[in-house]
C-alpha positions in Angstrom: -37.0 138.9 -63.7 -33.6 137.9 -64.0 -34.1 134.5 -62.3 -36.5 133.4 -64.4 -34.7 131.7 -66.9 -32.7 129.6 -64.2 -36.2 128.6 -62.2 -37.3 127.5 -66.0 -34.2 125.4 -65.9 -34.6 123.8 -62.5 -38.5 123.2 -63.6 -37.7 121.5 -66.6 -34.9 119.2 -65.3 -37.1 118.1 -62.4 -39.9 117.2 -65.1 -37.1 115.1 -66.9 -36.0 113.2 -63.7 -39.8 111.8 -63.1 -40.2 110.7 -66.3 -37.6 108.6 -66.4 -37.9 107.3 -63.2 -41.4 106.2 -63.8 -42.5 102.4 -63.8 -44.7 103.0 -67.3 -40.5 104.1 -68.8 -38.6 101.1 -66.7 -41.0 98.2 -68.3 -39.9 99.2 -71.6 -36.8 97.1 -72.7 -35.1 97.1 -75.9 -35.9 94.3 -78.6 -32.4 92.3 -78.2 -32.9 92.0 -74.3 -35.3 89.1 -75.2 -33.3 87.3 -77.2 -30.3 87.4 -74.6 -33.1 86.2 -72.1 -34.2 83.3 -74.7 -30.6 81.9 -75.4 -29.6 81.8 -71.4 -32.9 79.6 -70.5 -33.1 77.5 -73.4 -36.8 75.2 -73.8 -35.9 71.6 -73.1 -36.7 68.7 -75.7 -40.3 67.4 -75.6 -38.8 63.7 -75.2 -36.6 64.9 -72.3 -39.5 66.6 -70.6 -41.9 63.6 -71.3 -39.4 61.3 -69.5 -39.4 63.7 -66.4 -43.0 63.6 -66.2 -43.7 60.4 -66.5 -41.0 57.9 -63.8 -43.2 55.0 -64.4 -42.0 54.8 -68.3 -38.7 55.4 -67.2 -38.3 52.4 -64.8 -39.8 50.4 -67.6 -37.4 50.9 -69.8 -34.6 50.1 -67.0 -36.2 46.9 -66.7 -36.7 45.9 -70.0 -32.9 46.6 -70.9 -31.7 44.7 -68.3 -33.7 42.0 -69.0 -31.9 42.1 -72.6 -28.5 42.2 -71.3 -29.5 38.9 -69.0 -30.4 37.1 -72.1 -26.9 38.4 -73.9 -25.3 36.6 -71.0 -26.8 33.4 -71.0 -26.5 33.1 -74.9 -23.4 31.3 -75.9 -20.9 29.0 -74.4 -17.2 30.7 -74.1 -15.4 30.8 -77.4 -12.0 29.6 -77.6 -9.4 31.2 -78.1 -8.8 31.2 -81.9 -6.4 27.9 -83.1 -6.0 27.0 -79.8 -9.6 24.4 -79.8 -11.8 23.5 -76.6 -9.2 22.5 -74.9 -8.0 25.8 -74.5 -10.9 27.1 -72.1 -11.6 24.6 -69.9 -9.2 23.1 -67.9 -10.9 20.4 -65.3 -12.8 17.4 -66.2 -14.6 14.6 -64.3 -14.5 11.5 -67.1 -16.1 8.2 -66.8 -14.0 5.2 -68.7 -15.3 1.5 -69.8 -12.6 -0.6 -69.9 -9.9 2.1 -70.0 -8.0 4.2 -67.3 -7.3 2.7 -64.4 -6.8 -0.7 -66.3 -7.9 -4.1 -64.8 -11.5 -2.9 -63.6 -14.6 -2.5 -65.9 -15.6 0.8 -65.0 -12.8 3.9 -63.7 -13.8 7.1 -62.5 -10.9 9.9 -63.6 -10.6 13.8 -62.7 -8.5 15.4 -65.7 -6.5 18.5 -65.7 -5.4 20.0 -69.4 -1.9 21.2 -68.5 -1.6 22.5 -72.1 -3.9 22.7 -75.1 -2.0 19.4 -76.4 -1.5 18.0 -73.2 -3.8 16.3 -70.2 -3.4 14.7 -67.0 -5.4 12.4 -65.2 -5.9 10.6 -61.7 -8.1 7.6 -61.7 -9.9 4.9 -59.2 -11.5 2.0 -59.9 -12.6 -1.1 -57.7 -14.3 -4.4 -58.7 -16.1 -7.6 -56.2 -16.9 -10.9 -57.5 -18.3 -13.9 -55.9 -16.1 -16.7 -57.1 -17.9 -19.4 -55.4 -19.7 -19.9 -52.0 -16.3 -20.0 -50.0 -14.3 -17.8 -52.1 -14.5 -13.7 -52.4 -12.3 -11.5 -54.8 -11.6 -8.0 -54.9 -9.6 -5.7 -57.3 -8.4 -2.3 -56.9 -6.6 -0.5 -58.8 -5.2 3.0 -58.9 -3.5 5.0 -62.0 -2.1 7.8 -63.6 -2.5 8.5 -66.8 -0.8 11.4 -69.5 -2.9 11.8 -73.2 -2.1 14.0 -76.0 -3.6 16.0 -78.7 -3.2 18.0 -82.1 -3.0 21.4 -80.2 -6.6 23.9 -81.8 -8.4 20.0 -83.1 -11.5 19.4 -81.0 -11.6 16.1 -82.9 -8.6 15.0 -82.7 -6.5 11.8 -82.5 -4.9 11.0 -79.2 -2.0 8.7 -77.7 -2.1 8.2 -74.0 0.4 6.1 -71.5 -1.0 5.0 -68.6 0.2 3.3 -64.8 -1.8 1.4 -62.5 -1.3 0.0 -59.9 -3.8 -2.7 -58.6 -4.0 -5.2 -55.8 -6.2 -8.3 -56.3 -7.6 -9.9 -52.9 -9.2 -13.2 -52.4 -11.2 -13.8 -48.8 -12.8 -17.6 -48.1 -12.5 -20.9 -47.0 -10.0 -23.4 -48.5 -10.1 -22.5 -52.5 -7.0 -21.5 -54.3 -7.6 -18.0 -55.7 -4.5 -18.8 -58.4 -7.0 -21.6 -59.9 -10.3 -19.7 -60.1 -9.0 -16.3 -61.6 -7.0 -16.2 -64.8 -4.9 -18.4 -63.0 -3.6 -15.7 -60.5 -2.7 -15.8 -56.9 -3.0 -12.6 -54.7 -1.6 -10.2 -56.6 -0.1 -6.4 -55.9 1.4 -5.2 -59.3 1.9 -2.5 -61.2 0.6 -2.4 -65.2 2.0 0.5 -68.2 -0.7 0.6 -70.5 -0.3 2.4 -74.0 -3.7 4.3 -75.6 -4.4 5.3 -79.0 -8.1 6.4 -80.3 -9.6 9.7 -80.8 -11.4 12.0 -78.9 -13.9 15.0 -79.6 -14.4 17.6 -77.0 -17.1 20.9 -77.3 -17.3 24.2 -76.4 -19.5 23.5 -74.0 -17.3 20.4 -72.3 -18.3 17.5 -73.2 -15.8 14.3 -74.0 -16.3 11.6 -75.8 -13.2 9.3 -76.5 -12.4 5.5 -77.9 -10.3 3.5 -78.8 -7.7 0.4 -78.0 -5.2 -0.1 -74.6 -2.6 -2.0 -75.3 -1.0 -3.7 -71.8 3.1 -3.0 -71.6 5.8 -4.3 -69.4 3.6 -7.0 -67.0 4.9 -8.7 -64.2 5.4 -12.6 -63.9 2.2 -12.4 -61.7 0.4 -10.8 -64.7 1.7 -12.4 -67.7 -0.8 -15.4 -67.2 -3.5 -12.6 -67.7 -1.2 -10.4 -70.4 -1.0 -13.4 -72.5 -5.1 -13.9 -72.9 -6.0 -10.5 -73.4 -3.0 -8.3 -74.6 -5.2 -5.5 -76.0 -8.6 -4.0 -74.7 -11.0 -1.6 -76.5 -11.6 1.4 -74.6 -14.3 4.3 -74.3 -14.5 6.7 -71.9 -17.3 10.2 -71.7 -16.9 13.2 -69.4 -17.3 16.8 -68.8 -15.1 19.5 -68.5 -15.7 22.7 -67.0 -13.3 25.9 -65.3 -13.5 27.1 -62.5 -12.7 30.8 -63.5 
């Protein structure tokens, strides 16, 4: 009788033991366990999960923004830096002239290089044939150089150019005095400084327009018979200018 009280002991502490290790007492958790578990696995956004599900729409959009951007690109010419004028951003040209640079020949092919917003220089070639007569062929070449300046940030702007050329006239035939038949020249191989004042307007996008009137400077003895009939020539010349950067 006097273990009975300790056998009540061990028989009531073994009950205790399986109840708490029972799976019915384990799947009950406390109310804040759930929360914990919601703000560790957080539900995505709808649009995010849409997205996910559905690649087609995705590459869609991919496409049509790079189509947009492609369009942004193509848009405008290159701007200018601000006061500085067309000039400023494009620095090669290719320029066709009428009666201008190289001097002596109707038509002159130039390539241009702006050294400065208010400053270009140019290189220019131009050749001419003419049939004096059944016996008697004449051809002038002539090569030049040529400096022009501008009101630095004007894209219409006045201009003032000096010119060289140098040009070699050639007569091939039969018996006929080329000094008779041409402005009273022989064979010639001079050199001519030609003064320029007009205007030219140039765009963002590179194109040249310029006019105006040569005046022809310092002639030789073999050129004066020409110098003295036509001192002064309208000029007009049109080109593009592009960079290469």
């Amino acid at each position: 009788m006097k273990h009975r009280p300790l056998v009540l002991k061990l028989a009531l502490s073994t009950a205790l033991i399986a109840l708490l290790a029972s799976p019915a007492f384990a799947e009950e958790a406390p109310a804040g366990n759930e929360a914990d578990t919601a703000a560790a696995d957080p539900a995505k956004p709808e649009d995010v999960t849409k997205k996910a599900q559905d690649p087609k729409k995705a590459s869609e959009e991919k496409k049509d923004q790079k189509k947009e951007k492609e369009k942004g690109d193509v848009a405008a010419p290159e701007e200018p830096a601000p006061g500085k004028g067309a000039r400023a951003s494009r620095d090669f040209g290719l320029l066709v002239s009428v009666l201008g640079e190289p001097v002596a020949v109707p038509v002159g092919f130039n390539f241009g290089y702006q050294i400065f917003p208010w400053l270009r220089g140019q290189a220019g070639f131009g050749s001419i044939k003419r049939k004096v007569n059944e016996n008697l062929d004449a051809e002038l070449t002539t090569f030049g150089l040529s400096a022009w300046t501008f009101i630095p940030g004007w894209n219409f702007s006045p201009t003032v150019g000096l010119g060289f050329s140098k040009m070699k006239l050639v007569g091939t035939g039969l018996g006929a005095d080329i000094a008779d038949l041409i402005y009273g020249l022989s064979e010639i191989d001079a050199s001519l400084m030609t003064l320029h004042t007009g205007f030219e307007w140039q765009t963002n996008y590179g194109l040249n327009i310029g006019f105006g009137v040569g005046f022809l400077l310092g002639a030789p003895e073999d050129l004066k018979p020409l110098t003295d009939k036509i001192p002064f020539v309208p000029y007009f010349h049109l080109g593009w200018f592009f960079d290469f950067i």
